[in-house]
MARNUDREN-616559 format. One line per 4 residues: for each residue x negated, y, z of C-alpha. Coordinates in Angstrom, 2 decimals, always signed. Last residue first. Example, Ala and Ser with C-alpha at 12.3 -4.5 7.8 and 13.67 -1.06 7.14 Angstrom:
# MARNUDREN-616559
-13.67 -1.06 +7.14  -12.30 -4.50 +7.80
This chain:
# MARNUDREN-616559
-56.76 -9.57 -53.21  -53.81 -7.90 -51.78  -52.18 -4.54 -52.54  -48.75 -4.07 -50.36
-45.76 -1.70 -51.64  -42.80 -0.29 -50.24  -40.47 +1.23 -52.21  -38.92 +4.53 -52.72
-36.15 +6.17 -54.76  -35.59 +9.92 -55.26  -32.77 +11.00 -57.66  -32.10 +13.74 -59.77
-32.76 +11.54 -63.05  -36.30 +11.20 -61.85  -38.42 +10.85 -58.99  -39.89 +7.35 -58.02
-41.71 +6.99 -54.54  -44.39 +3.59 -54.11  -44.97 +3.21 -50.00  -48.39 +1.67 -49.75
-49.63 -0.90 -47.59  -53.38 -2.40 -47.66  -55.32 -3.17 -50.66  -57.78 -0.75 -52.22
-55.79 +0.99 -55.00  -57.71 +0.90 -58.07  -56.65 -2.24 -59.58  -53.05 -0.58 -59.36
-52.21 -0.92 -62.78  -48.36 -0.04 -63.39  -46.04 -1.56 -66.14  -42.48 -0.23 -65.84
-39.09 -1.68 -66.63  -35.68 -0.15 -67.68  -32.22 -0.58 -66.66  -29.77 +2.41 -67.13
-29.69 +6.38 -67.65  -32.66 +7.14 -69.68  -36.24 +8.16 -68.95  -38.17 +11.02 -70.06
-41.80 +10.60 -69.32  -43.57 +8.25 -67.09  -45.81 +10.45 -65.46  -48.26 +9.15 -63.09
-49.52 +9.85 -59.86  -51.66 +7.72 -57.58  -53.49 +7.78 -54.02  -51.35 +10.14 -52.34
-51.90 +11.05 -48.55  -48.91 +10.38 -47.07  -50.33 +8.39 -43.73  -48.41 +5.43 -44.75
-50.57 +5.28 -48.16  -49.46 +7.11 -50.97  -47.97 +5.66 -54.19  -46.39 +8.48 -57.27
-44.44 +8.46 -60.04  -42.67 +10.62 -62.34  -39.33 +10.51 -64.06  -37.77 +12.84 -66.74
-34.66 +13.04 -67.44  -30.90 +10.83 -68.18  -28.81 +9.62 -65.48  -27.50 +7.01 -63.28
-31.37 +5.62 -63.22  -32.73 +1.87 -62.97  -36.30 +0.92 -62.49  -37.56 -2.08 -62.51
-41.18 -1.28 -61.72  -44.13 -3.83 -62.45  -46.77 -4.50 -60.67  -50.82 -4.73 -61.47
-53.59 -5.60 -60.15  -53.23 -7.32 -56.94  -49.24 -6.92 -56.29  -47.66 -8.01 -52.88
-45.45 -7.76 -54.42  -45.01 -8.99 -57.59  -42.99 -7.50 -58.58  -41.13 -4.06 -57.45
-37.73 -2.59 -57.58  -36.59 +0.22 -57.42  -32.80 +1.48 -57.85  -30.28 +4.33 -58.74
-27.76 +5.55 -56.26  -24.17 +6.33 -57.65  -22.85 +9.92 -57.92  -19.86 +10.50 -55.71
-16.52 +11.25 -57.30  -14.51 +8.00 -56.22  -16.71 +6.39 -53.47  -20.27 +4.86 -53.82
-22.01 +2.53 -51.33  -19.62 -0.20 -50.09  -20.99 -2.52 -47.91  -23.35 -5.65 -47.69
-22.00 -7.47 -50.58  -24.09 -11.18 -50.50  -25.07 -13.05 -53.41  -25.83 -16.48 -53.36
-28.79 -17.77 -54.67  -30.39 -22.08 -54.49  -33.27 -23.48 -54.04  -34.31 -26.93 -54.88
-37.01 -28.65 -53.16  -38.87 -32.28 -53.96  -41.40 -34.51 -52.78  -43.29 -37.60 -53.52
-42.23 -38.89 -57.21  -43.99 -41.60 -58.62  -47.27 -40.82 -61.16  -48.46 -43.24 -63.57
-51.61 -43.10 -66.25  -54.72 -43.14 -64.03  -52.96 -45.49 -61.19  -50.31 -43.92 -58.46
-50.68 -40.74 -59.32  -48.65 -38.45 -57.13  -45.32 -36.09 -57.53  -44.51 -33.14 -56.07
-41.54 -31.18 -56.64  -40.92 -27.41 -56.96  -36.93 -26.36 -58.15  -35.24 -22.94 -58.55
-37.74 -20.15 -58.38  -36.79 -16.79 -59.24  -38.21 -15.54 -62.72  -34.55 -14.03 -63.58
-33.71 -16.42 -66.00  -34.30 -19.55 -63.76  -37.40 -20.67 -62.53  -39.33 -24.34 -62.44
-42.32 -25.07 -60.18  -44.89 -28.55 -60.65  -47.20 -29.49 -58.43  -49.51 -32.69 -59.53
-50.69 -35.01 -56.81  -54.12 -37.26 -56.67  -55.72 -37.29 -59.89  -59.33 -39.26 -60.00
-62.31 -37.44 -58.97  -65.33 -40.11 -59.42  -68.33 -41.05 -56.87  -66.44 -43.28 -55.78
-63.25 -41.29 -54.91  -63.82 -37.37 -55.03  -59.39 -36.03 -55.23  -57.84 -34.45 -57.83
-55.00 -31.80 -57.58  -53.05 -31.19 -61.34  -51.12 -27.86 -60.54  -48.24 -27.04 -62.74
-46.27 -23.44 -63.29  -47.60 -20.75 -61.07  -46.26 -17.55 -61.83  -47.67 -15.08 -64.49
-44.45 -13.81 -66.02  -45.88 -16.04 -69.32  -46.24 -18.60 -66.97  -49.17 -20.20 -65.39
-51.28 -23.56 -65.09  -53.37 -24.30 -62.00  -56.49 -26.33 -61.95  -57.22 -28.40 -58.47
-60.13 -29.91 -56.46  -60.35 -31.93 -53.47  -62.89 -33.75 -51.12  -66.87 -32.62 -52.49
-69.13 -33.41 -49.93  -71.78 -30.29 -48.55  -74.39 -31.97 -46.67  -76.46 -32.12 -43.28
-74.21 -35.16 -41.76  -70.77 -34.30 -43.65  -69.29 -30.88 -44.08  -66.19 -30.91 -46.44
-65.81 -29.46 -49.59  -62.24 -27.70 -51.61  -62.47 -26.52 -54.73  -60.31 -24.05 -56.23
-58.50 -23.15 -60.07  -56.01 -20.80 -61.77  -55.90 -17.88 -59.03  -54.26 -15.43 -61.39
-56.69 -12.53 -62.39  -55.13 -12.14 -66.46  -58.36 -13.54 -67.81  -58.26 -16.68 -65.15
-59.79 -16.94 -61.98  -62.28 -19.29 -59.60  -62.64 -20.09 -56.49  -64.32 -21.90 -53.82
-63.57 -23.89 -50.18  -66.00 -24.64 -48.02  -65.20 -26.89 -45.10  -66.38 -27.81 -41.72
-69.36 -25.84 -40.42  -70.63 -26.13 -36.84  -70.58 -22.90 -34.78  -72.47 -22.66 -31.48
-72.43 -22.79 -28.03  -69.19 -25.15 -27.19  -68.84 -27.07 -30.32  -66.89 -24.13 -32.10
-65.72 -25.16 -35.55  -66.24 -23.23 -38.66  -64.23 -22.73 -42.28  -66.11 -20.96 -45.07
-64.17 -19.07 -47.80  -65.04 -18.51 -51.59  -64.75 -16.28 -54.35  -61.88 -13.94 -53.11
-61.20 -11.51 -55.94  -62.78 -7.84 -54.99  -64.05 -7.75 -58.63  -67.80 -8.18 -58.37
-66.54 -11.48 -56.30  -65.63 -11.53 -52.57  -66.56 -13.76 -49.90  -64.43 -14.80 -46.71
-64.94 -15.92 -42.98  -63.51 -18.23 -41.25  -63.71 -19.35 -37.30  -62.03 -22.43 -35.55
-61.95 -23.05 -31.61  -63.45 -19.73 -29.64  -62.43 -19.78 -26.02  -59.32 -18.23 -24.27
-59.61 -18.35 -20.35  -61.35 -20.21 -18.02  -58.10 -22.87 -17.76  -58.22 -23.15 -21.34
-56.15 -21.31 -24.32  -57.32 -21.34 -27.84  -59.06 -18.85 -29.66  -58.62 -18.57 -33.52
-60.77 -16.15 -35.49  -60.21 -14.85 -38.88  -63.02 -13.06 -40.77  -64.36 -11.21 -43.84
-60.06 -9.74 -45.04  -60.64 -7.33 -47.72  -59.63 -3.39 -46.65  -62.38 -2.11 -48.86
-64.74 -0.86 -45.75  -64.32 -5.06 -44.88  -61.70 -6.36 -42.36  -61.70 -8.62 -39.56
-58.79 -10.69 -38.15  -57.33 -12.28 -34.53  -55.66 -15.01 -33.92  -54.82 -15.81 -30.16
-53.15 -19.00 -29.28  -51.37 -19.54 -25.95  -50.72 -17.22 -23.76  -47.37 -17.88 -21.71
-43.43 -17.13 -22.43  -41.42 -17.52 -19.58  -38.79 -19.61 -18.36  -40.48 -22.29 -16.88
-42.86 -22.45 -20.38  -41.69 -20.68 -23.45  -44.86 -20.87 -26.11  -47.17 -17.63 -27.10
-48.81 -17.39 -30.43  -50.78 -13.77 -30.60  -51.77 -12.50 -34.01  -53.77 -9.57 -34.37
-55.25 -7.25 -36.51  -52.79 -7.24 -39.60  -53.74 -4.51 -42.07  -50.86 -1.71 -42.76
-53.13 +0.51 -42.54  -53.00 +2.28 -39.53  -53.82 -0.99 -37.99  -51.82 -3.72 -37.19
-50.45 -5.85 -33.85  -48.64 -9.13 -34.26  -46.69 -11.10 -31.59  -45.88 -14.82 -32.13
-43.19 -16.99 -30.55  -42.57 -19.97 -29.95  -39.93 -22.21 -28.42  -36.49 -20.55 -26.73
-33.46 -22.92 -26.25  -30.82 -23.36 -28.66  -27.63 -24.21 -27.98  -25.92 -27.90 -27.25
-28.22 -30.53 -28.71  -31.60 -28.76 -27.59  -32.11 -27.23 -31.19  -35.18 -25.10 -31.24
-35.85 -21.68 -30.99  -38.79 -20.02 -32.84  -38.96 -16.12 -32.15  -41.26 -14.26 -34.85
-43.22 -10.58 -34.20  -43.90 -7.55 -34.98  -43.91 -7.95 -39.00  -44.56 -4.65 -40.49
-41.72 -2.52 -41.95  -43.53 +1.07 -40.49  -41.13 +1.15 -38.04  -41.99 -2.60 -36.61
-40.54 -5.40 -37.70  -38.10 -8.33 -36.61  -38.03 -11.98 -37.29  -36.15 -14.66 -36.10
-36.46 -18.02 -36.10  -33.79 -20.98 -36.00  -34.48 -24.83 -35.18  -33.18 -28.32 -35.94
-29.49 -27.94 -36.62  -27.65 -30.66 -37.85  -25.88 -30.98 -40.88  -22.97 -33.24 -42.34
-21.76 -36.48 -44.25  -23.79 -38.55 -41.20  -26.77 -36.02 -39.91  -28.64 -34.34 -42.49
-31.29 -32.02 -40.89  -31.17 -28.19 -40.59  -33.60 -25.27 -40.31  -31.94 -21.38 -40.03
-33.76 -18.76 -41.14  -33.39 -14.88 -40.28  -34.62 -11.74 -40.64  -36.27 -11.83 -43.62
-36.55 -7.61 -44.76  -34.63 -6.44 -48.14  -34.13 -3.28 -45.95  -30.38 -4.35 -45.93
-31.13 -7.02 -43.86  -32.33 -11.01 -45.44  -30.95 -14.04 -44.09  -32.77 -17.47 -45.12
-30.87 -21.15 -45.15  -33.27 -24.03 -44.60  -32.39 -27.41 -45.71  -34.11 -30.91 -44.48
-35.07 -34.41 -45.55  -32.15 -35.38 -48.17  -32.77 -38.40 -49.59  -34.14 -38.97 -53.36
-33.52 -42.36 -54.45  -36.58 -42.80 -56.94  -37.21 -44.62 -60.33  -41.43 -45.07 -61.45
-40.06 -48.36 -63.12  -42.78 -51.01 -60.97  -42.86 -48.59 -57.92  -38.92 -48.43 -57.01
-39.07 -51.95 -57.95  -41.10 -52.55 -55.21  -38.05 -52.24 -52.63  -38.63 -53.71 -49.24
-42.05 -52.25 -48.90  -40.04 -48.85 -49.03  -40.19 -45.81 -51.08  -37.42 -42.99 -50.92
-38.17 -40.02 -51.70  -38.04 -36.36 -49.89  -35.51 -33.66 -50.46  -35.80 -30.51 -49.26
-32.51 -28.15 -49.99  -33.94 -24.30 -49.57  -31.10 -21.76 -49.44  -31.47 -18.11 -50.61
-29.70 -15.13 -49.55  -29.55 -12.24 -52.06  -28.21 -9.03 -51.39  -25.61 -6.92 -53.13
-25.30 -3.01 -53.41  -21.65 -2.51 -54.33  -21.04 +0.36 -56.93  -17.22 +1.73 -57.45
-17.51 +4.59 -59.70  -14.97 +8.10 -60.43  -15.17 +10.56 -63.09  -13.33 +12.97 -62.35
-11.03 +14.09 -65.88  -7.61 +13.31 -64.95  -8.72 +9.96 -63.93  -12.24 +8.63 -64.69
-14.44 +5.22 -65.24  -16.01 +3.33 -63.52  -15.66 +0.02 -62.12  -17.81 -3.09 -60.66
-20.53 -1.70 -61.16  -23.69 -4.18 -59.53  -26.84 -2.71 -57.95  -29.19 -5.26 -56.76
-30.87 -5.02 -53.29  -34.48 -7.23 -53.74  -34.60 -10.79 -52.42  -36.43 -11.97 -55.44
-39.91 -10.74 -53.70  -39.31 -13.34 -51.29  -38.93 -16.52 -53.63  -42.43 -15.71 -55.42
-43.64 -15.42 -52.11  -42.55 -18.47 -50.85  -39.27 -18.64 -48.58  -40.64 -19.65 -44.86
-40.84 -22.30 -42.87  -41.32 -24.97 -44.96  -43.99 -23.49 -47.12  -43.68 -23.75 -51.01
-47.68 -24.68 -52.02  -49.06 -21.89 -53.97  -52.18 -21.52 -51.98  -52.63 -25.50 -51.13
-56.14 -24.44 -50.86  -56.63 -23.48 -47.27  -58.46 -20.38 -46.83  -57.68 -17.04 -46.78
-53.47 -17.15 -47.37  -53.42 -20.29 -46.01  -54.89 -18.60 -42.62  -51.29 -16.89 -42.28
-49.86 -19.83 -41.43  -52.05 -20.96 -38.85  -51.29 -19.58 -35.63  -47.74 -19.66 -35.68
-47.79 -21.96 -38.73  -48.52 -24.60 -36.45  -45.92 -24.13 -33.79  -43.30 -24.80 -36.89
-45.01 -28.26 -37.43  -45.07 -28.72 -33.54  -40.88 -28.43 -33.54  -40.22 -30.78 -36.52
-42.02 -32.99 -34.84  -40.09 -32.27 -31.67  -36.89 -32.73 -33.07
């Protein structure tokens, strides 16, 4: 339990520095549902009747929510049965399953981490999240399993600006009944809202003192080019790794390399290519790793979706020789819808929706939009101060399902609330720009 306990204390601190730095950028997390997973967990609108007696119209409209569940599944290979490794077959066992719980405010609020145990499950740990008014994350509560409740863990505290733009990051563990410093992460921004720095300070009996530092560099674009990581050796700052990329025509992250600081020299350690969809989401990933002077292929990442562009299976698998490949790793998620309550009554006008992918968006995102009635629509994204940053019209809409192409390439990233008028309704969204 305690493994499984220190693997969720690192993400505390050093989750968020995947999203700057460590390569494995559309690796599926075991903590948490991955982004192309989260932004699935949108309200849906399903009619279940309408229609009208003695000329009212009447309509029954649940809003639904999704809640996903993550089955992990890791392979069986064992000295004691090479066969497994002459005919490439696997035994996949069940490692773990998470189930996620999302409020009405499309917001995680809670997962819940559990290992097989005989026929059945056993729970591991639970963490809750909770935000602040302006739908931040405040902070995350990891309780683990003690075998009969759960018992406080972790926890981490998060500050922002005005913005929207996380400052501050403070990992705290429960110690005699009380939660104590422990790890303080802290980031710097650039005039265009980019992230140029994330420090990590460790507790020690002084104090907190300086352990690992990055900072970030941006293309012509505002597309990350590269990120240096940094130890602290007690009076200065030694480098450690390098990491660089690169981008396709449509701006997905389709390649990185990944060096590491030896003697007085850069070494190259990993590279990787990624592939993409047609909806722009990742596809395959082919990592190599420098061997003698070579790279040879080390793992290739592969993601399958379902109709809807929600993920549905991501398994690993590595090379073996330079033609063979066994399976390492595997995850399958599963939907189930979720009423959350009655919205419309007999002679009420249904709500319309909005919703918004990717998002976070870096150039562009697209609107589903769906309106109860016929007229024109316009659109507009201001920051959380109000001030507008875009308008557009988009025209006379019709009642029903539509979808909505929207460059934001010149919105400087941060958090944005996206508002939709039309059809006599007013639907809003919130929105975050990274890059």
């Amino acid at each position: 339990m305690m493994d499984q306990c220190y693997t969720s204390r690192r993400w505390i601190c050093r989750g968020l520095l995947s999203l700057c730095m460590f390569p494995l950028l559309f690796t599926a997390a075991a903590d948490d549902a991955p982004a192309q997973i989260r932004r699935s967990f949108v309200p849906e609108q399903v009619v279940v009747m309408r229609g009208s007696v003695n000329g009212i119209r009447w309509d029954t409209i649940y809003r639904e929510n999704y809640r996903y569940n993550e089955l992990h599944q890791a392979v069986e290979h064992s000295q004691s049965r090479p066969e497994l490794l002459d005919d490439n077959s696997t035994i996949w066992k069940q490692s773990f399953r998470t189930i996620s719980n999302y409020n009405s405010q499309e917001q995680l609020v809670e997962t819940l981490k559990q290992r097989p145990l005989g026929t059945g499950w056993e729970s591991v740990e639970r963490i809750f999240y909770d935000y602040d008014p302006l739908g931040n994350l405040s902070s995350k509560v990891i309780q683990a399993w003690s075998g009969d409740g759960f018992v406080n863990f972790q926890r981490a505290m998060m500050n922002y600006d005005g913005s929207g733009n996380l400052l501050d990051s403070l990992a705290q563990v429960w110690q005699q009944d009380a939660w104590d410093r422990d790890e303080l992460v802290s980031w710097r921004y650039d005039a265009s809202g980019r992230i140029i720095e994330r420090l990590q300070e460790n507790k020690v009996a002084t104090g907190m003192q300086p352990v690992l530092r990055s900072t970030m560099s941006y293309d012509g674009q505002g597309r990350l080019s590269d990120s240096l990581a940094q130890a602290w050796a007690g009076d200065e700052w030694f480098n450690e790794d390098r990491f660089r990329f690169s981008y396709d025509q449509q701006g997905n992250r389709n390649a990185f390399s990944w060096e590491k600081y030896v003697g007085d020299e850069w070494l190259n350690f990993v590279q990787a290519d990624i592939e993409f969809t047609a909806a722009q989401l990742p596809a395959v990933e082919i990592q190599q790793q420098w061997k003698n002077g070579a790279w040879a292929n080390n793992l290739r990442i592969s993601w399958l979706y379902d109709e809807n562009d929600r993920l549905i299976d991501y398994f690993t698998e590595r090379w073996i020789n330079s033609e063979r490949t066994v399976n390492v790793d595997r995850r399958v998620y599963t939907y189930q819808r979720l009423v959350t309550g009655l919205l419309d009554q007999a002679g009420h006008q249904p709500e319309g929706s909005l919703q918004l992918f990717p998002n976070p968006a870096r150039d562009f995102v697209r609107l589903r939009l769906d309106l109860h009635r016929l007229g024109p629509a316009t659109l507009s994204i201001c920051d959380l101060s109000g001030r507008e940053h875009l308008a557009i019209g988009l025209g006379q809409r019709p009642a029903g399902a539509a979808e909505v192409k929207i460059d934001v390439g010149p919105l400087r990233p941060g958090s944005y609330v996206c508002r939709v008028q039309g059809g006599g309704e007013a639907l809003s969204q919130k929105l975050i720009i990274m890059r």
